[in-house]
C-alpha positions in Angstrom: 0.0 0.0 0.0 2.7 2.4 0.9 4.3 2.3 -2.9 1.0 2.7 -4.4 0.4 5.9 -1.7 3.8 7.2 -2.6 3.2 7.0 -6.4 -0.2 9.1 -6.4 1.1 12.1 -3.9 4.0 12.4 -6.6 1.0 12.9 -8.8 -1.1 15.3 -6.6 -0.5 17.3 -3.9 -1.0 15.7 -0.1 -3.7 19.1 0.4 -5.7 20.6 -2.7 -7.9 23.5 -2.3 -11.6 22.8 -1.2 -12.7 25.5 -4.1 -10.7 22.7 -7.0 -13.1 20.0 -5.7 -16.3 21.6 -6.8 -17.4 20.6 -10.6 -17.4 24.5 -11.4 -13.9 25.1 -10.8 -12.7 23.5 -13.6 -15.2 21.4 -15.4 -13.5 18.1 -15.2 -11.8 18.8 -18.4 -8.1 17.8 -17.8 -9.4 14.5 -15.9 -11.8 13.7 -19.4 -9.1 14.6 -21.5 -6.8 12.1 -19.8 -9.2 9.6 -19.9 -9.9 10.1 -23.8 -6.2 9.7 -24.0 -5.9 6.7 -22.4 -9.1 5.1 -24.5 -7.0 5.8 -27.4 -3.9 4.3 -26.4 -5.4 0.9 -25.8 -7.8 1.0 -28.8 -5.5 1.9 -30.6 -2.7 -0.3 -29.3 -4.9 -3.2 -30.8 -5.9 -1.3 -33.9 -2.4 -1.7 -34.5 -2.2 -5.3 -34.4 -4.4 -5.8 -37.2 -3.5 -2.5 -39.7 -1.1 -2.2 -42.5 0.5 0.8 -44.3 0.2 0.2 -47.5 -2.5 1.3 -50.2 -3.2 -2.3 -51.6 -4.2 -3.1 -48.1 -5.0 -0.6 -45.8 -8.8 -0.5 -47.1 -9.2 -4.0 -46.6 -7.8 -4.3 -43.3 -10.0 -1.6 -42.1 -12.9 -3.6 -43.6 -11.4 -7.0 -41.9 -11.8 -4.7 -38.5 -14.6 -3.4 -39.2 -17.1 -6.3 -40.5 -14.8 -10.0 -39.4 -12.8 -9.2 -36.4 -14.8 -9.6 -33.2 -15.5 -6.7 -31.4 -13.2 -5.0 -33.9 -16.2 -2.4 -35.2 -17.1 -1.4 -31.4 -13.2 -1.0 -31.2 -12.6 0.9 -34.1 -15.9 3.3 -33.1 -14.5 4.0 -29.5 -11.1 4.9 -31.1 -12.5 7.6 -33.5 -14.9 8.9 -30.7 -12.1 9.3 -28.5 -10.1 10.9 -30.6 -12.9 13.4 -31.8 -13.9 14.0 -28.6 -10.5 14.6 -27.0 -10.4 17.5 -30.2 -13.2 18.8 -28.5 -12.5 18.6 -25.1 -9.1 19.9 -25.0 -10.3 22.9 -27.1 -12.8 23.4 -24.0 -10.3 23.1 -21.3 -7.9 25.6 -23.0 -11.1 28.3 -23.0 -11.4 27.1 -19.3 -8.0 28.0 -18.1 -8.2 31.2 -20.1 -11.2 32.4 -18.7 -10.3 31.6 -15.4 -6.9 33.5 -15.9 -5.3 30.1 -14.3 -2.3 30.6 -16.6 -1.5 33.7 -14.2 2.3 32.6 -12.9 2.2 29.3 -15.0 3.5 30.4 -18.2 5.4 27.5 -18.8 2.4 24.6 -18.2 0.4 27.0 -20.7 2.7 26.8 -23.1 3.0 23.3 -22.5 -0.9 22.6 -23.2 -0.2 24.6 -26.4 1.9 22.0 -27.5 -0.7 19.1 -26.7 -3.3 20.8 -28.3 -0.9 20.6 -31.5 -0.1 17.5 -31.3 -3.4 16.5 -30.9 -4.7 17.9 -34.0 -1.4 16.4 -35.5 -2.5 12.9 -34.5 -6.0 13.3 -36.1 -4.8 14.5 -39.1 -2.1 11.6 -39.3 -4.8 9.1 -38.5 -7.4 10.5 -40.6 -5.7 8.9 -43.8 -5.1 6.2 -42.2 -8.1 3.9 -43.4 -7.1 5.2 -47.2 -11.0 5.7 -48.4 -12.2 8.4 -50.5 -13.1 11.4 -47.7 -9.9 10.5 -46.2 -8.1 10.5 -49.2 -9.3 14.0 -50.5 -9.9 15.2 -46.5 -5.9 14.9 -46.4 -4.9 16.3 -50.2 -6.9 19.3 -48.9 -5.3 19.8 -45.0 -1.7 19.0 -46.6 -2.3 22.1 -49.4 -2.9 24.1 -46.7 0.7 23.9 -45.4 1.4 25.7 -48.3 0.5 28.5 -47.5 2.8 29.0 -44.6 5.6 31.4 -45.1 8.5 30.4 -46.4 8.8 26.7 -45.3 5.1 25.8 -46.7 6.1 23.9 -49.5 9.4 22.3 -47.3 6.7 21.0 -45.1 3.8 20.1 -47.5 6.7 17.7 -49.2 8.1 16.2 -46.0 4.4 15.4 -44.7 3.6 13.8 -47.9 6.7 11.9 -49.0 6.5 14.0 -52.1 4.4 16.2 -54.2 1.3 14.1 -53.8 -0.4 11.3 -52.0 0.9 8.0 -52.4 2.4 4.7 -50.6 5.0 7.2 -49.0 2.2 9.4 -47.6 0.4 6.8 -46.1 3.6 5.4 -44.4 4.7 8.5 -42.9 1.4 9.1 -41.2 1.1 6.0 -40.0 4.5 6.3 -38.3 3.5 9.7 -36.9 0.3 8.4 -35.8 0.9 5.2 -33.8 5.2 6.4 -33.1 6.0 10.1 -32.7 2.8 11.5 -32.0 1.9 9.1 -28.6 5.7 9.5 -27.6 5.4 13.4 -27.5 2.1 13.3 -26.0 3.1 10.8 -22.7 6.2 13.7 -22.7 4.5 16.8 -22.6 1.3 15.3 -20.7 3.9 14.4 -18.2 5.3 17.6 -18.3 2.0 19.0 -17.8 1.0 17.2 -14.7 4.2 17.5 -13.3 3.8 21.8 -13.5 0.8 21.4 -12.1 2.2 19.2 -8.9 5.2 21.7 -8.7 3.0 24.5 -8.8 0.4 23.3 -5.5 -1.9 22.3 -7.3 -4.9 24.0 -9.5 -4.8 27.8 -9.4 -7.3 29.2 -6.9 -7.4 32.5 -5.3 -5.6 32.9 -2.0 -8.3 32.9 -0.2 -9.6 29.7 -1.3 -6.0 28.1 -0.9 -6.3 28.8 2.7 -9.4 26.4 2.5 -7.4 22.3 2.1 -8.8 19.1 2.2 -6.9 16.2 1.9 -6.1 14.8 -1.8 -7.0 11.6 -0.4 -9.5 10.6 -1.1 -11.6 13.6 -1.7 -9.5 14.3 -5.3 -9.3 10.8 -6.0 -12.7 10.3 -5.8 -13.6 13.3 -7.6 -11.2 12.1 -10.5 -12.4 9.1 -10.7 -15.8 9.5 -10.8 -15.5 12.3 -13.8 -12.9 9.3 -15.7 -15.9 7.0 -15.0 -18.4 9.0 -16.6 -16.4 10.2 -19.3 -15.3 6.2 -20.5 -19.3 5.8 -20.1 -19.9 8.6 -22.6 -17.4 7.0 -24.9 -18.8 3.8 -24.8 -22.4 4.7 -24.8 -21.7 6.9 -28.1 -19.6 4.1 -29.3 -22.7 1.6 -29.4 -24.7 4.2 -31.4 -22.1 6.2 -33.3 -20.3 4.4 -36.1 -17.1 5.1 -37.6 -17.7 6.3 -40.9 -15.7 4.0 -43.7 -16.5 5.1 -47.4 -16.0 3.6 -50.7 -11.7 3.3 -51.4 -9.6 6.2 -52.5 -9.7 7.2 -55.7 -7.0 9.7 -56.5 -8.7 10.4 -60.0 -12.4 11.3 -59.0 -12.8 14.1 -56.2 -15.7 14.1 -54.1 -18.1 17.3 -54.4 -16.2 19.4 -52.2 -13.4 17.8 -51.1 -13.5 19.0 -47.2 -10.1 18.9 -45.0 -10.5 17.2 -41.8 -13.4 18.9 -39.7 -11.2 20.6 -37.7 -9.2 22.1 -40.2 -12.2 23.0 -41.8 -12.4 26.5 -40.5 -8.9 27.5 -42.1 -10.2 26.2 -45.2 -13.3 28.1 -45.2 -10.9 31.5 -45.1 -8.9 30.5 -47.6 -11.7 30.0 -49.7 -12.4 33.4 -49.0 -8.3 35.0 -48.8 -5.6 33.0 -49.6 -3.3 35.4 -47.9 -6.1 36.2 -44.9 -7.0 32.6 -44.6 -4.0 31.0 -45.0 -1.3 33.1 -43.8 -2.3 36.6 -41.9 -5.1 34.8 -39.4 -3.0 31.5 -38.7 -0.1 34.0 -37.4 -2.6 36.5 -35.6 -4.6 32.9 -33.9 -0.8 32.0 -33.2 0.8 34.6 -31.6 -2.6 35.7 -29.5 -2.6 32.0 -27.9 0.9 32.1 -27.3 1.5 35.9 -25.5 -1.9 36.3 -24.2 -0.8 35.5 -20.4 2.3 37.8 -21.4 0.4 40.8 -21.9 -2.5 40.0 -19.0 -1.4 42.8 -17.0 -5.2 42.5 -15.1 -4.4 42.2 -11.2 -7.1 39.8 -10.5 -6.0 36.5 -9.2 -5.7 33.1 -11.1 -8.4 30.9 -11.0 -11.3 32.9 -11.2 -14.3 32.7 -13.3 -14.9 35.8 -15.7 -13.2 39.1 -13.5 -13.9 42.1 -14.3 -11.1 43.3 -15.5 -10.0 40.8 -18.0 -13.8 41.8 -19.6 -12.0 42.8 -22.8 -9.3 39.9 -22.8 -11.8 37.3 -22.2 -14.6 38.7 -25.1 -11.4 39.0 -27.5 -11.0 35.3 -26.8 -14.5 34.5 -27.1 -14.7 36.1 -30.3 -11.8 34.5 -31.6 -13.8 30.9 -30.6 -16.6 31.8 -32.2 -15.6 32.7 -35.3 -13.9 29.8 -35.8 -16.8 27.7 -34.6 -18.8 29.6 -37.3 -16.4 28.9 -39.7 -16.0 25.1 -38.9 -19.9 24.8 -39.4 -20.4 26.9 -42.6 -17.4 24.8 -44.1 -18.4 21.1 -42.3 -22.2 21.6 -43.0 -23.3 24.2 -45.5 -20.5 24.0 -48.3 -21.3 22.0 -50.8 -22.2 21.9 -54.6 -25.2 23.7 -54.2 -23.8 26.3 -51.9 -24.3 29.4 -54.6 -28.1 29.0 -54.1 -27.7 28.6 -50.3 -24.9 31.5 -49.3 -24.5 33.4 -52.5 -20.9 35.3 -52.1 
């Protein structure tokens, strides 16, 4: 018992503030994000068993999961609901921690989650091509173009992502081996890092009133860990029973689909270059960029860490609202209202 004690209070704190226990504090994000990592290690630590990386197969493997192998389909499902979902959630949790100013003092562990919210998108995108069918195909031709338009090293990285100057048995390779090598290596690193900021720094961030208010991490934390892990792995299992993962007809590097969409989450960027190459693809990236990454730099608001909505970040927090919703709007009109008919629905 005394090994197993040791090893959690290297994790958590002995005392955590009472205020960090309630469900408003922070949501249970970090906690449901952990857990949606953890789903997709395993899943896709057997996915792996079964997949190969190469164009005359990779469709047919994904087929052998999907319809032959048993419980392959449920599996498979839980793996892309995961993933999707830890999109979402660590999207959330970043908006959390900015609009509680917990970044106040914690510079480093921000930029840290900046770097796991890369690579998470990195490790969709890798995997989206993965099952090498027709949206995937086109989904990733689309995301890879829009490394392009990156200053100066655009093209540099298009080419390195794809093996070349267009899809083939290379690309498919290369994101297999950033999908299922360098992408969970980085994230155990910097997820580690993470936690280990938050240890070092007490704890969550809390006002210092609130700090003078402890409980015990065991086993009030514990328990309030587990029980948001438990419902989150329910969610991902209940949604995995009902949602499928989609698997259409295979690639077909001749015959385009009507649009070809990047992955959804890329979707928004798309949508702006449709509108401004230079806006779209190279001006907004940058400004997204560099607000995310000196925001906490230039908070100069004396309100504490850890606290919902103060006053005097007002302007901060709507400037980071409206850069959220924009792209929101811009991930819908390009996931859900482009299309072939769009002229008659949006004419502009």
């Amino acid at each position: 018992m005394s090994a197993k004690r040791n090893f959690l209070h290297h994790l958590h704190p002995p005392q955590v503030c009472r205020r960090t226990l309630e469900p408003t504090a922070t949501l249970g994000l970090g906690i449901a994000c952990l857990t949606c990592l953890a789903v997709l290690f395993v899943t896709g630590a057997t996915l792996f068993l079964y997949y190969v990386p190469d164009p005359e197969r990779a469709y047919e493997r994904i087929l052998h999961i999907t319809t032959t192998l048993r419980y392959g389909d449920f599996i498979r499902n839980l793996h892309f609901i995961a993933a999707n979902a830890l999109a979402i959630l660590i999207f959330a949790h970043l908006a959390r921690v900015f609009f509680t100013a917990a970044y106040k003092e914690r510079y480093l562990n921000w930029l840290y989650g900046l770097v796991l919210l890369g690579l998470v998108l990195f490790g969709n995108f890798t995997g989206y091509l993965l099952p090498w069918d027709q949206v995937a195909y086109w989904a990733i031709k689309v995301g890879a173009s829009l490394a392009a338009y990156l200053p100066y090293i655009g093209e540099g990285v298009q080419r390195f992502f794809l093996g070349g100057t267009d899809i083939g048995p290379e690309t498919l390779l290369r994101s297999f081996a950033f999908h299922a090598g360098f992408v969970p290596l980085m994230l155990v690193v910097f997820t580690s890092l993470h936690l280990w900021r938050i240890r070092k720094d007490g704890g969550l961030a809390a006002p210092a009133e609130a700090r003078k208010q402890r409980l015990p991490a065991a086993p009030w934390l514990y328990r309030a860990e587990g029980a948001v892990a438990l419902a989150t792995l329910g969610t991902l299992i209940a949604l995995s029973l009902i949602i499928d993962a989609p698997l259409y007809e295979r690639a077909d590097p001749v015959h385009p689909p009507n649009p070809a969409k990047a992955p959804w989450y890329f979707v928004g960027f798309q949508e702006m270059v449709g509108y401004s190459a230079f806006l779209g693809g190279v001006a907004a990236p940058a400004a997204l960029l560099a607000f995310f990454t000196l925001a906490p730099l230039l908070d100069r608001t004396r309100s504490e860490g850890g606290i919902w909505f103060a006053r005097d970040r007002l302007a901060l927090n709507l400037l980071f609202a409206a850069v959220m919703v924009s792209q929101i709007a811009f991930i819908v009109i390009g996931q859900w209202f482009r299309g072939k008919n769009w002229a008659l629905i949006w004419p502009f």
